[in-house]
C-alpha positions as CSV (number, residue, x, y, z in Angstrom):
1,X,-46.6,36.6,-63.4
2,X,-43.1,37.4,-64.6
3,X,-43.3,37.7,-68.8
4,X,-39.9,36.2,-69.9
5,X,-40.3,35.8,-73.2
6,X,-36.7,35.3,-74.0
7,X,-36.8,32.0,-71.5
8,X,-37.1,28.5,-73.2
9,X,-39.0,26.7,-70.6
10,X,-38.2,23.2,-70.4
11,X,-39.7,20.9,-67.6
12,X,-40.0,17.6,-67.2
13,X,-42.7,14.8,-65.8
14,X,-40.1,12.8,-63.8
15,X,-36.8,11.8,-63.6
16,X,-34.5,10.7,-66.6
17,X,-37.2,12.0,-69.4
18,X,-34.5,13.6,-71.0
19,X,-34.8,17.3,-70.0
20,X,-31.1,18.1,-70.0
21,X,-30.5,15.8,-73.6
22,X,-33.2,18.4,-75.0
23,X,-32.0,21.2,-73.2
24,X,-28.3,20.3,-74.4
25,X,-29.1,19.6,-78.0
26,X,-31.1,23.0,-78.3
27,X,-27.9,25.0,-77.0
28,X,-25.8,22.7,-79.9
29,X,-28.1,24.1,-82.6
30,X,-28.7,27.7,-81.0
31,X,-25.2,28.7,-79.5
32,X,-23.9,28.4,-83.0
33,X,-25.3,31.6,-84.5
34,X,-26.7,33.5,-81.3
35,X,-24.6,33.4,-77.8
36,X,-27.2,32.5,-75.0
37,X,-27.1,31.4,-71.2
38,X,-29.1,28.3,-69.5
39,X,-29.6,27.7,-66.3
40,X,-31.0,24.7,-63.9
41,X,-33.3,25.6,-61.1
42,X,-33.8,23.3,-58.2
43,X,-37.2,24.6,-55.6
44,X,-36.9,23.5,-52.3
45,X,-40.2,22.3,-50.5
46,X,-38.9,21.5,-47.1
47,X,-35.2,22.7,-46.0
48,X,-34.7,19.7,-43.9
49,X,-37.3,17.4,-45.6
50,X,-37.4,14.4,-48.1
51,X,-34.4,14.6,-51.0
52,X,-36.8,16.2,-53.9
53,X,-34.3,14.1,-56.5
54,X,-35.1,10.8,-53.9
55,X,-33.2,8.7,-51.4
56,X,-30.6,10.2,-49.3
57,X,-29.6,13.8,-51.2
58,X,-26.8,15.2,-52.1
59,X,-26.8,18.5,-49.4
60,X,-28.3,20.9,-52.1
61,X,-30.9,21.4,-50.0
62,X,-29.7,21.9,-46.5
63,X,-26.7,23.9,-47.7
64,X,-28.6,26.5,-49.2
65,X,-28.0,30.3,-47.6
66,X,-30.9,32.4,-47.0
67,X,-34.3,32.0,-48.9
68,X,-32.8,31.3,-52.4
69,X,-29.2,31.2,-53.6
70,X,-27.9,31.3,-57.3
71,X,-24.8,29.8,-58.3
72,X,-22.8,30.2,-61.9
73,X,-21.5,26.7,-63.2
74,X,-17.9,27.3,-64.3
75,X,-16.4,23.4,-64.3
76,X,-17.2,22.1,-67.7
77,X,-15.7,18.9,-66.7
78,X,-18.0,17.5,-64.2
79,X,-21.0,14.8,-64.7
80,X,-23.6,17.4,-63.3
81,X,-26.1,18.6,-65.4
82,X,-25.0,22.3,-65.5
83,X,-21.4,21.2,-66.4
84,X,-23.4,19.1,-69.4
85,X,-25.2,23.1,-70.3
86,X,-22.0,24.1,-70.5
87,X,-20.3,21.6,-72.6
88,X,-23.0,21.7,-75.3
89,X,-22.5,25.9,-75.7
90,X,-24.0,27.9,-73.6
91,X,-21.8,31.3,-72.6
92,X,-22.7,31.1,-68.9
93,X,-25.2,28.9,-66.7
94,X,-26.6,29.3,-63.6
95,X,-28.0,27.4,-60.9
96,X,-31.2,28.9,-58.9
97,X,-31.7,27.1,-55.7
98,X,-34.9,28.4,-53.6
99,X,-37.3,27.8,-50.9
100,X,-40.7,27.3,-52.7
101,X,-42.1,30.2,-50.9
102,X,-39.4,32.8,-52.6
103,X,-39.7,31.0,-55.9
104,X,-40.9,34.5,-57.4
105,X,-38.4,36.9,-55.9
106,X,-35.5,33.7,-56.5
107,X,-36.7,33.9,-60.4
108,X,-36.8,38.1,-60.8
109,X,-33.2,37.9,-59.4
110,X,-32.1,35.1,-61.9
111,X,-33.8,37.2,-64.6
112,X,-31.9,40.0,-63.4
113,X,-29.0,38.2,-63.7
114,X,-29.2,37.0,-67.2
115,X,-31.0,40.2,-68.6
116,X,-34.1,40.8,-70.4
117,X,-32.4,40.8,-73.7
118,X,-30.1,37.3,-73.4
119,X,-31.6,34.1,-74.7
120,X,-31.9,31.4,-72.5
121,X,-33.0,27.7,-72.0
122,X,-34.1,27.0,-68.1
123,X,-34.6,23.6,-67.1
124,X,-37.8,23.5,-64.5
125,X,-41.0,23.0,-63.8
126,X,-42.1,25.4,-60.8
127,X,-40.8,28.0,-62.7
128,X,-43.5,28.1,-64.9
129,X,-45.8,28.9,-61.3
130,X,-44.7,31.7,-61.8
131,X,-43.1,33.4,-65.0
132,X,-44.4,33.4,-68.5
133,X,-42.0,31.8,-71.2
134,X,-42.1,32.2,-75.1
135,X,-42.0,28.3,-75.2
136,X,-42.5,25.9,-72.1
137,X,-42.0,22.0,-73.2
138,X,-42.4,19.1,-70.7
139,X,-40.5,15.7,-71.6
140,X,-41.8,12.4,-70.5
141,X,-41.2,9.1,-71.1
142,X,-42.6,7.6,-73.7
143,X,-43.7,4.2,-72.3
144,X,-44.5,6.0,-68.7
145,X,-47.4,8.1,-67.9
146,X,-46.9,9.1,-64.3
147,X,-45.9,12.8,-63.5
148,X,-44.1,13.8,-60.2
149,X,-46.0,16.5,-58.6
150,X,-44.4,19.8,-59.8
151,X,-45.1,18.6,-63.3
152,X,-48.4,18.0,-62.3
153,X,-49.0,21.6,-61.2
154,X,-47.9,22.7,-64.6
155,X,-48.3,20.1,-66.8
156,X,-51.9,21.9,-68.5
157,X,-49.7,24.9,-68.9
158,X,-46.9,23.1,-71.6
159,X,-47.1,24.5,-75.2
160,X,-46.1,21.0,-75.6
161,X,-45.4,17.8,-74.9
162,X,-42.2,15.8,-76.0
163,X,-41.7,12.0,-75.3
164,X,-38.2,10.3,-74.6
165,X,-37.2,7.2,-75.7
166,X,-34.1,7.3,-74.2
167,X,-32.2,8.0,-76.9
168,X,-34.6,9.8,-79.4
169,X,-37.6,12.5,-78.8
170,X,-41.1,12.4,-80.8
171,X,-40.3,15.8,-81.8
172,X,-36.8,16.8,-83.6
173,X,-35.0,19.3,-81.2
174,X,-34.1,20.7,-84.6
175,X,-37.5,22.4,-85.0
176,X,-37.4,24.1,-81.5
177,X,-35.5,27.7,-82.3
178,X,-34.8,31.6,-82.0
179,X,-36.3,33.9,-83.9
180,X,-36.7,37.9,-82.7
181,X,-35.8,37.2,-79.2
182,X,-38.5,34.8,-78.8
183,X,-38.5,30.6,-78.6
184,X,-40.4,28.9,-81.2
185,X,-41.5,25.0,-82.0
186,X,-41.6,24.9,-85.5
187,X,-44.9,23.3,-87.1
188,X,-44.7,20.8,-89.7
């Protein structure tokens, strides 16, 4: 287990839960005061297999080089999520795309790549298979209770649990911060 205990975790149980809104509105509050670096990681089960995002894919997958291939976001202006890590503050992002099977050596480079010392908010679930965050939080709906099956594999692991509404979360985004290198929820 990789201990990365300047990583805020942030994983989600499907799609649209709000993992980037939370990931974005934690950078907002953070980059003010302390520079950091996010970064989005997609794990690949099957090169040529089923779209992990559903229906047809976007060519992530099958135009990944080698066993896992990271990638630094410098287009603020596009709809993707990394451009939206970006927009909200954060100095550089990155995104990890890797075979399942190199999902440890994929996240010591990526670690590498940030540095030990540089605060950062991931967005991922598999990661959390195999590195040890200060903070790991999992969104989910709040009127659906199914989990796709990478949140399922870590799901028991989350120091929390945040519904979405769409628009709001159960917990303020406010209370999630930075103090001594390390990611905190604060307790009310």
């Amino acid at each position: 287990m990789i201990n990365a205990p300047n990583i805020l975790l942030i994983g989600a149980a499907g799609r649209n839960t709000g993992k980037t809104t939370l990931a974005c509105r934690v950078i907002e509050n953070i980059s003010k005061d302390t520079p950091l670096v996010a970064a989005k990681v997609t794990t690949i089960v099957e090169r040529d297999g089923k779209c992990p995002h559903g229906g047809e894919g976007c060519g992530a997958c099958s135009s990944l080089e080698g066993d896992f291939q990271i990638t630094q976001e410098t287009d603020s202006d596009s709809n993707k999520d990394t451009a939206r890590l970006l927009q909200a503050g954060a100095k550089e992002v990155y995104w990890l795309r890797t075979q399942k099977d190199y999902l440890k050596d994929a996240a010591t480079a990526l670690l590498e790549t940030i540095g030990p010392d540089i605060p950062c908010v991931i967005e991922s679930n598999s990661l959390r298979l195999v590195a040890q965050p200060s903070l790991f939080i999992m969104t989910k709906d709040k009127d659906n209770g199914v989990y796709k099956p990478s949140a399922k594999d870590v799901a028991d692991l989350a120091d929390i649990k945040v519904s979405f509404s769409g628009t709001t979360f159960d917990t303020n985004p406010d209370d999630i911060y930075l103090t001594n290198g390390k990611w905190t929820l604060r307790k009310n």
